[in-house]
N, C-alpha and C positions, 0 to 999 in steps of 0.2 A: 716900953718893956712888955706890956701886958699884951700886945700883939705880936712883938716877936716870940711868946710863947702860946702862944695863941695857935696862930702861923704853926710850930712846932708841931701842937699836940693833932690839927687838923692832919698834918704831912703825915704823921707816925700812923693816925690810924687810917689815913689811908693807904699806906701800905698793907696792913693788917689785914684791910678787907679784900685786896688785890689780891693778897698772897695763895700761892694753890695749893687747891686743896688735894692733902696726902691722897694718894692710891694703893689700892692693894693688891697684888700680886701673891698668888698662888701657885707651885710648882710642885710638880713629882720629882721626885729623885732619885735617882739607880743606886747600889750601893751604900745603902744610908743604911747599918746595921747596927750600929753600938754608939753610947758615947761620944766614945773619941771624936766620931765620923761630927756628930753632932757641934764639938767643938771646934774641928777642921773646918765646918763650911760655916761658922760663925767668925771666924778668925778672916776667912773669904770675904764677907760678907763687909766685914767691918772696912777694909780695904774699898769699898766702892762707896762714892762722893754723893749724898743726897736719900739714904737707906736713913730712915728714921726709928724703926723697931722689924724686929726679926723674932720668930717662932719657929723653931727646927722639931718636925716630929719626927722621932725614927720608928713607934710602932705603925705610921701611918706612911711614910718614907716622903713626906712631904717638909716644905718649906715657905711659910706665910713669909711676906715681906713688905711694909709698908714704906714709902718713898715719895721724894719729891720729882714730879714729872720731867722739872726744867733741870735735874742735875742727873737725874740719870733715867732707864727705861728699862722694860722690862728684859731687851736683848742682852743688856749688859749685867744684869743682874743674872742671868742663866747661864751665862759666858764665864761670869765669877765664880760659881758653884763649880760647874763643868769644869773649867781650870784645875780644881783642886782637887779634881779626881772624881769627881760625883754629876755624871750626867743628868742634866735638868733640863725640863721642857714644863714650858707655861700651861697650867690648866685653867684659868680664870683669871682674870683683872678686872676690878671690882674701881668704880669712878670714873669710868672711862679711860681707863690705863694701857 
């Protein structure tokens, strides 16, 4: 018994160490004036697979976005914004993103 948790706890954290590490994505934004807008491209956002934390500024007209590399990427994350009415283009990826 004490090996098969053994065994267990070895496998768990070796996933742990495996696992990739988040990146960050930064974007400008067209049309980001108020609120609302801030909560339309949150609403966007949340819809895409692998978005771990998001930051909407609208006095900055930008959009932080941290993510996991193997579920999504930066094209698709810009694509999501852009969709919902708010032209984005990537200004930085921070971790090699």
């Amino acid at each position: 018994m004490h090996k098969i948790l053994l065994g267990f706890l070895l496998t768990t954290c070796m996933e742990f160490a495996l696992a990739a590490t988040p990146k960050q994505l930064v974007l400008q934004v067209e049309n980001l004036t108020c609120p609302a807008c801030s909560i339309a491209i949150a609403k966007a956002l949340d819809k895409v697979p692998g978005i771990t934390a998001k930051r909407v500024d609208s006095r900055r007209a930008t959009v932080t976005v941290s993510f996991d590399s193997e579920r999504t990427n930066p094209a698709a994350i810009a694509k999501a914004i852009t969709d919902a009415g708010f032209p984005a283009t990537a200004v930085t990826s921070k971790n090699g993103g």
